[in-house]
Each structure stands twice: as C-alpha cells, then as structure tokens.
PyMOL CGO cylinders between C-alpha atoms (Angstrom):
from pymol import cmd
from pymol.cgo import CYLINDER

trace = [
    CYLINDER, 154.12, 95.23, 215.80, 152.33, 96.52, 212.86, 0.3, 1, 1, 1, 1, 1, 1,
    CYLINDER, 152.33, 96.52, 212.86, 150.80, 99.19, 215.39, 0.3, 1, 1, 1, 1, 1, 1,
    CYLINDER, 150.80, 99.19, 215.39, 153.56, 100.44, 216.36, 0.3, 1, 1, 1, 1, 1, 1,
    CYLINDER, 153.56, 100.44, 216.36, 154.74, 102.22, 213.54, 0.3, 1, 1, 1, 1, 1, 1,
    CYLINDER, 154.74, 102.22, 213.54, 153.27, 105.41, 212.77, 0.3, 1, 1, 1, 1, 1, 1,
    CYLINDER, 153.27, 105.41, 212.77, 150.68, 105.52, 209.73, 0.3, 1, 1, 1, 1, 1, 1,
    CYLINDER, 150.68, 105.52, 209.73, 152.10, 107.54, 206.95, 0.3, 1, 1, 1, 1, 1, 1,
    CYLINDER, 152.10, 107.54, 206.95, 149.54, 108.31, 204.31, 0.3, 1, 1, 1, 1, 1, 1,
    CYLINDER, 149.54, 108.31, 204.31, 150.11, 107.99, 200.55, 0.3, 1, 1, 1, 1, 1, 1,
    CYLINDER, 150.11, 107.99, 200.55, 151.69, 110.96, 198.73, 0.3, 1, 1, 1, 1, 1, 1,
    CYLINDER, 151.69, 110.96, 198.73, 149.80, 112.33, 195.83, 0.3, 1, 1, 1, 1, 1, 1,
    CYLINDER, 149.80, 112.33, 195.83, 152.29, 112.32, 192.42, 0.3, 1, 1, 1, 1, 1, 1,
    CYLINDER, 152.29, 112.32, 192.42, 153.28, 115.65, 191.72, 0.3, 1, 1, 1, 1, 1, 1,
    CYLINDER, 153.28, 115.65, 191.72, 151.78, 117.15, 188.51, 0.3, 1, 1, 1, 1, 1, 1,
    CYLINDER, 151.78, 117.15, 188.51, 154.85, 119.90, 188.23, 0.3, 1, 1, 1, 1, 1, 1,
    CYLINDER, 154.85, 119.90, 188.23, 157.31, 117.69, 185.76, 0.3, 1, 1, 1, 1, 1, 1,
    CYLINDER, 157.31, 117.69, 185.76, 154.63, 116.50, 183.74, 0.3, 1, 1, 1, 1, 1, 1,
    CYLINDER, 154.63, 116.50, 183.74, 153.26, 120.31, 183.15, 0.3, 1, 1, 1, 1, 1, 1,
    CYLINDER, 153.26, 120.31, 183.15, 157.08, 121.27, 183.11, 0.3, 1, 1, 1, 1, 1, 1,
    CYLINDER, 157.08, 121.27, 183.11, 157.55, 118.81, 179.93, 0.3, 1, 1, 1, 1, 1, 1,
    CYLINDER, 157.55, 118.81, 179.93, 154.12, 119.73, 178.30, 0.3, 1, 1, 1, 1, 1, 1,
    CYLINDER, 154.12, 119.73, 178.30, 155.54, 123.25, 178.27, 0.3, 1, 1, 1, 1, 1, 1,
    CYLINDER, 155.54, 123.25, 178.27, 158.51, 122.49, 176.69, 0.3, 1, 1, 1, 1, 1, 1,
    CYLINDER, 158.51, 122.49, 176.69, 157.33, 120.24, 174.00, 0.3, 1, 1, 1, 1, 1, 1,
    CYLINDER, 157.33, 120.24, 174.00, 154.72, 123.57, 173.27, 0.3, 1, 1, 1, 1, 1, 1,
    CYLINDER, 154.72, 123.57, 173.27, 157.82, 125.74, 173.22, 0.3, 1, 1, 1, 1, 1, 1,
    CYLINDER, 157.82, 125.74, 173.22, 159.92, 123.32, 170.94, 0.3, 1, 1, 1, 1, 1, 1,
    CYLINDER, 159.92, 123.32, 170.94, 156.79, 122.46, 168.47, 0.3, 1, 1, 1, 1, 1, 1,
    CYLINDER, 156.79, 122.46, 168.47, 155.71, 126.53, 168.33, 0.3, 1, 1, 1, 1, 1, 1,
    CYLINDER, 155.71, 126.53, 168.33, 159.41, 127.15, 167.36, 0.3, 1, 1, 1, 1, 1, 1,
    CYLINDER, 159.41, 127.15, 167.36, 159.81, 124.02, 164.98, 0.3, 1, 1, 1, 1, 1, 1,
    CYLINDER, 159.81, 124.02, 164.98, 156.58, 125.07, 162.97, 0.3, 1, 1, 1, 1, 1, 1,
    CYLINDER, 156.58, 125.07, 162.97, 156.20, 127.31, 159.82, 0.3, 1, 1, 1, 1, 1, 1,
    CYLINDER, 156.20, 127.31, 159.82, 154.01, 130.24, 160.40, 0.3, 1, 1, 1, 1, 1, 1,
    CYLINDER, 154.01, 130.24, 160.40, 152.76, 131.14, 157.27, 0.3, 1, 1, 1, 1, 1, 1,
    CYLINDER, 152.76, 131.14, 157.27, 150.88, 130.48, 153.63, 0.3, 1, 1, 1, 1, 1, 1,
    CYLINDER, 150.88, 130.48, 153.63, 152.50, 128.25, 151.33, 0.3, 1, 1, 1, 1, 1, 1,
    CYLINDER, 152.50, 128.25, 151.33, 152.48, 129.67, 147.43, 0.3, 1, 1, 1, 1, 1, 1,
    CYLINDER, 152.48, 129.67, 147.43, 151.26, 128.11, 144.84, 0.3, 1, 1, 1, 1, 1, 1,
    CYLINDER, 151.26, 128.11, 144.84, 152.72, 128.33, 141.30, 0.3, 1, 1, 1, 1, 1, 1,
    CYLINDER, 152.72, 128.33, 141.30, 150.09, 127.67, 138.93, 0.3, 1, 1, 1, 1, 1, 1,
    CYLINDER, 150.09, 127.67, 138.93, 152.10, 125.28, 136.32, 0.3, 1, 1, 1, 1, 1, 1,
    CYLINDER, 152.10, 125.28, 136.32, 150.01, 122.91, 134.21, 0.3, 1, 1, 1, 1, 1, 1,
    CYLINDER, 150.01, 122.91, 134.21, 151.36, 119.84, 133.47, 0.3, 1, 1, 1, 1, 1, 1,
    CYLINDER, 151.36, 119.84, 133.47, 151.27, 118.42, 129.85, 0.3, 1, 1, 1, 1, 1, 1,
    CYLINDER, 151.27, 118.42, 129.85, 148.35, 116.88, 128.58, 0.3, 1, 1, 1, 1, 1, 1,
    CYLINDER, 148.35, 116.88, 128.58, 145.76, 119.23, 131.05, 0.3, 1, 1, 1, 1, 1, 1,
    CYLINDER, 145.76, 119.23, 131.05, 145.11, 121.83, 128.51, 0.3, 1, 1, 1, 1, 1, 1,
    CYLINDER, 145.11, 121.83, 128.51, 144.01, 122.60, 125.14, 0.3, 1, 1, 1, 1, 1, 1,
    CYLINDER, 144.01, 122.60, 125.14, 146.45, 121.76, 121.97, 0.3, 1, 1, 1, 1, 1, 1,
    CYLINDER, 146.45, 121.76, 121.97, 148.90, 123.47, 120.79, 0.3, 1, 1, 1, 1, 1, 1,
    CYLINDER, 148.90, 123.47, 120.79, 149.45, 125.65, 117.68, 0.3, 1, 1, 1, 1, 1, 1,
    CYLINDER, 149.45, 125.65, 117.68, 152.20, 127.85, 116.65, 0.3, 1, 1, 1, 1, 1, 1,
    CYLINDER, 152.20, 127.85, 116.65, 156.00, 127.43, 116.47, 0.3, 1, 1, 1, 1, 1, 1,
    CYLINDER, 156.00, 127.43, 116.47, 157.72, 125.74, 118.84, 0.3, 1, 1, 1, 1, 1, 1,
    CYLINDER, 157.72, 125.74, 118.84, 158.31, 127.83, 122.24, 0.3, 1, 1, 1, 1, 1, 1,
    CYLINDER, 158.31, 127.83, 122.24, 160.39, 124.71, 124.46, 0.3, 1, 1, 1, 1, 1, 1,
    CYLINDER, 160.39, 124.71, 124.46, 162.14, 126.15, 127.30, 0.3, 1, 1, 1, 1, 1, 1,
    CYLINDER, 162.14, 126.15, 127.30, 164.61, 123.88, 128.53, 0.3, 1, 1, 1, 1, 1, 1,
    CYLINDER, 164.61, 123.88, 128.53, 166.23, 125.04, 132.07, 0.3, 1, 1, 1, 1, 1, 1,
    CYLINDER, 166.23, 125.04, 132.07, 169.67, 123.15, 132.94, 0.3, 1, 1, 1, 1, 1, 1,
    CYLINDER, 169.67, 123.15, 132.94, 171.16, 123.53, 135.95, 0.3, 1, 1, 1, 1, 1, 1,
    CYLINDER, 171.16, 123.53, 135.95, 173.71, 126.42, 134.78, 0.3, 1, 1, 1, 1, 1, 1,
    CYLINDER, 173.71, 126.42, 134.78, 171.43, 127.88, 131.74, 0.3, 1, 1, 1, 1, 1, 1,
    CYLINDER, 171.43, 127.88, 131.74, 168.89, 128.02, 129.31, 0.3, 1, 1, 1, 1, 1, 1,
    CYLINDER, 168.89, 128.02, 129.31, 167.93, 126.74, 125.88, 0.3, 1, 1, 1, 1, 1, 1,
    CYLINDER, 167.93, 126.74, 125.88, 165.60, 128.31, 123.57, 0.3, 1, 1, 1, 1, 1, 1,
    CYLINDER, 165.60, 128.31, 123.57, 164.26, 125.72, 120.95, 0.3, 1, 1, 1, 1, 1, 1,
    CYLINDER, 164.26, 125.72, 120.95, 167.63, 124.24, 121.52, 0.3, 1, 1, 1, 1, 1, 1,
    CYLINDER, 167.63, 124.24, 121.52, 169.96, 126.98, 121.25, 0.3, 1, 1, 1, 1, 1, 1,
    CYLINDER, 169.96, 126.98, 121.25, 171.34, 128.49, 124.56, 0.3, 1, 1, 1, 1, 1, 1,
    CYLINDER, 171.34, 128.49, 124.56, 170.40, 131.51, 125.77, 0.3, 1, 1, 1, 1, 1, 1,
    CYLINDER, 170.40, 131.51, 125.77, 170.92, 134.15, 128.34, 0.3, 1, 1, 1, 1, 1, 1,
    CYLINDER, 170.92, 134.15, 128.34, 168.45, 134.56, 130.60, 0.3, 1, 1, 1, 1, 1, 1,
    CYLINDER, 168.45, 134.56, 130.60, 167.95, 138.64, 129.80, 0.3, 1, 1, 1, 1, 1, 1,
    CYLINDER, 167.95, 138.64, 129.80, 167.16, 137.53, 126.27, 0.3, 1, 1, 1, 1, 1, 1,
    CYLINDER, 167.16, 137.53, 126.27, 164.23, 135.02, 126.99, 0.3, 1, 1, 1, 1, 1, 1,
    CYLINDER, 164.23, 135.02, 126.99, 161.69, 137.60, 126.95, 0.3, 1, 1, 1, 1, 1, 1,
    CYLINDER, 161.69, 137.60, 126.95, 162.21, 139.43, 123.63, 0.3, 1, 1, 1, 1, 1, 1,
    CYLINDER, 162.21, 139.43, 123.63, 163.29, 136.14, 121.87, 0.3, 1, 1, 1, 1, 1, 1,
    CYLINDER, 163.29, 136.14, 121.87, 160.00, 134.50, 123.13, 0.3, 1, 1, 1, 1, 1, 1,
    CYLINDER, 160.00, 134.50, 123.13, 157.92, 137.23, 122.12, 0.3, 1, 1, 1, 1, 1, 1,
    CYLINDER, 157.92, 137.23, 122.12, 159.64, 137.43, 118.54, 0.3, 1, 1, 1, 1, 1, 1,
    CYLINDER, 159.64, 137.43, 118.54, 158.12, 133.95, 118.36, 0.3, 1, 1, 1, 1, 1, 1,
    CYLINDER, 158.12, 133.95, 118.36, 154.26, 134.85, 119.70, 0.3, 1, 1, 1, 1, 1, 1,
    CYLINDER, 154.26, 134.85, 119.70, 151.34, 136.39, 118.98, 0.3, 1, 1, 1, 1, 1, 1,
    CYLINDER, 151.34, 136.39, 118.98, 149.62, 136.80, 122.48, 0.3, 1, 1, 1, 1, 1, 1,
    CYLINDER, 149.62, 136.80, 122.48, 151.01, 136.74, 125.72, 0.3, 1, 1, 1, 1, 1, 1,
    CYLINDER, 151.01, 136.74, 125.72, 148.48, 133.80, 126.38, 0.3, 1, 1, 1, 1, 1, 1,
    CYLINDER, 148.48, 133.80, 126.38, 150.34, 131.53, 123.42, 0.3, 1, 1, 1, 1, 1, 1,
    CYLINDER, 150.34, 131.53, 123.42, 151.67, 128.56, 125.36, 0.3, 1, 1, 1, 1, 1, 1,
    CYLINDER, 151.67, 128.56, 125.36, 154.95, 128.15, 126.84, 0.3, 1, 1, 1, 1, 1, 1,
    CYLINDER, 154.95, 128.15, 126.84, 156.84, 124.75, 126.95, 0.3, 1, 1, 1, 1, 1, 1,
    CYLINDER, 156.84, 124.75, 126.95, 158.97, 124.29, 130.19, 0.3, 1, 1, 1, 1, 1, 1,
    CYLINDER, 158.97, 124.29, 130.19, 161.34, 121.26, 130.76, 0.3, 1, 1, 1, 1, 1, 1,
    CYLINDER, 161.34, 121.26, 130.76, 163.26, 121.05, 133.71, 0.3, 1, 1, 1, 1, 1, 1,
    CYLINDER, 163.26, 121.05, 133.71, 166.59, 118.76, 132.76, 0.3, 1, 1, 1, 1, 1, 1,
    CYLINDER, 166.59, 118.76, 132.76, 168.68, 116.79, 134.72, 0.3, 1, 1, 1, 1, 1, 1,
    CYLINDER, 168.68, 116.79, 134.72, 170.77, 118.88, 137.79, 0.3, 1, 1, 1, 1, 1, 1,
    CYLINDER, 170.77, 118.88, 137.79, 168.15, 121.45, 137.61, 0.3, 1, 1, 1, 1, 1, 1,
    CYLINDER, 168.15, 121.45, 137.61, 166.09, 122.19, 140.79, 0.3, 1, 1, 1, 1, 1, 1,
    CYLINDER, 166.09, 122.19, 140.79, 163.10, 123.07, 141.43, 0.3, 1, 1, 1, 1, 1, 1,
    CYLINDER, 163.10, 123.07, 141.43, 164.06, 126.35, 142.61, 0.3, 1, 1, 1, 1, 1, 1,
    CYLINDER, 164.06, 126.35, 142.61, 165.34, 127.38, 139.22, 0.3, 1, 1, 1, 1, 1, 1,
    CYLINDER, 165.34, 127.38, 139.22, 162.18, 126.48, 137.22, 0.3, 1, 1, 1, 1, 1, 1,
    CYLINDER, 162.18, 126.48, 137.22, 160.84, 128.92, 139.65, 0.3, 1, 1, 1, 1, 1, 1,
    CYLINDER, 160.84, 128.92, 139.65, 162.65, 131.12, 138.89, 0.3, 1, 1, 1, 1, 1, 1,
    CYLINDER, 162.65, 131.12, 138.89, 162.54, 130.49, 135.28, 0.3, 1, 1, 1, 1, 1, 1,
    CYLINDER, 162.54, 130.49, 135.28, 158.68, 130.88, 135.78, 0.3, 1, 1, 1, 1, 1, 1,
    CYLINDER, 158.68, 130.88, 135.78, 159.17, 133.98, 137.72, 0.3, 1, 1, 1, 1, 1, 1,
    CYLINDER, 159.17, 133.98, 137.72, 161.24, 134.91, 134.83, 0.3, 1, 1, 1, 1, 1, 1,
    CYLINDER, 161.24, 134.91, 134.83, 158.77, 134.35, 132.40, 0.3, 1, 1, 1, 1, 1, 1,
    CYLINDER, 158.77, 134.35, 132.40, 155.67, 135.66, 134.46, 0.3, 1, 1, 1, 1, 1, 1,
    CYLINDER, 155.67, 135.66, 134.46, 157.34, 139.48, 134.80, 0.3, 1, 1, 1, 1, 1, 1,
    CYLINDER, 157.34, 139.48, 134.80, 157.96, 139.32, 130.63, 0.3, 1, 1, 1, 1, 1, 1,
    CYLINDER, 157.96, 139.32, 130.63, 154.12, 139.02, 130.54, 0.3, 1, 1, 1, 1, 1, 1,
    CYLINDER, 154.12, 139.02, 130.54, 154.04, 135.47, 129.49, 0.3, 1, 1, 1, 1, 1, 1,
    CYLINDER, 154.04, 135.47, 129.49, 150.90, 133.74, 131.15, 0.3, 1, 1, 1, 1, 1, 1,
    CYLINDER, 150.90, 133.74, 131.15, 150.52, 130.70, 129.89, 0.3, 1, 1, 1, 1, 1, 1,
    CYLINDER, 150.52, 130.70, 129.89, 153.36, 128.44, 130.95, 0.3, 1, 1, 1, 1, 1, 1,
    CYLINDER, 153.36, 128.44, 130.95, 153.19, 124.41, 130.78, 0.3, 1, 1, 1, 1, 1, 1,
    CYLINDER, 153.19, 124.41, 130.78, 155.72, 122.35, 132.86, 0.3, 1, 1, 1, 1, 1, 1,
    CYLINDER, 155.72, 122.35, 132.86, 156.62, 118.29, 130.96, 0.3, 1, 1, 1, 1, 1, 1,
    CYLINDER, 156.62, 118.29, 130.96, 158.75, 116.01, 132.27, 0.3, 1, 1, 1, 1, 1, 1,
]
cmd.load_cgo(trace, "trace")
C-alpha cells in the first residue's frame, strides 16, 4: 500500500519571515538608538584637586534658586558677585547641588558660570 501513494518530497523552510523579522528588528533598533556624541562636563569632584585658599565661593543650586555663601541670589547676579569675591578666573568654585535640584540645573548653573569666565568649578555632595 505504501507504493501506492505518490512520493512527495520534503519542502525546504522558507527563509522570507525570518529575513522579514531581521529587517524589522534593524529598522526598530536604527530608530531606537542615539546617533550622536555624548558631552562631557568637566566637574571635579571634591577632594581631586589642589586646596583651597581664599574666601568662601559655595554655590548652592536648589531646585527654584540660588545661594551665594548662603544668601539667595538671582541668577543674573552670580557673575559680578562671584567675581567681587576673586582674584583669577581660575580661583575655585564650590558647587552643591541640594535636595529637588536636578542634574539639569547644575548644568545649567555650570553653563552659567562657564560664560562669566569662571573655569574652575568643583561639584560636593
């Protein structure tokens, strides 16, 4: 009986949804990535550098403002009242982020700081 019926031979898997699927997965992970250099802010942290001399420069950023040495302060003052208080645009810079602040407004803070020709900034806890 086995004769009888007519020999079929084996089909070959088809390749086209596995390529189909590769392609998408390509398409999703090409759109899903960041194209692009990351940027580096150049913020050491306390205790990396040399000691510190002069009066007290403590920037502390909260999450709606600034403090000076404690007092508060606008943000178009920083400059001039910082530089009232150094000698060289390399004296060092005290930066404390407090609690609510993010990340992106050190940053900016930073940014801040870097255009008012201040380029030595340190970042503590």
């Amino acid at each position: 009986m086995d004769s009888l019926r007519p020999v079929r031979k084996r089909r070959k898997p088809s390749l086209t949804p596995m390529i189909d699927v590769v392609f998408l997965l390509l398409v999703f992970f090409m759109l899903a990535s960041r194209f692009g250099l990351d940027q580096a802010i150049p913020l050491p942290l306390a205790g990396a550098g040399e000691g510190y001399s002069g009066p007290p420069r403590l920037v502390e950023i909260l999450p709606a403002g600034l403090r000076l040495n404690g007092v508060d302060t606008a943000p178009e003052e920083l400059g001039a009242r910082l530089s009232e208080m150094t000698e060289a645009p390399t004296d060092t810079i005290i930066l404390q982020g407090r609690d609510g602040a993010t990340l992106q407004r050190v940053v900016d803070v930073s940014h801040l700081l870097g255009t008012a020709g201040f380029a030595t900034l340190v970042l503590v806890e």
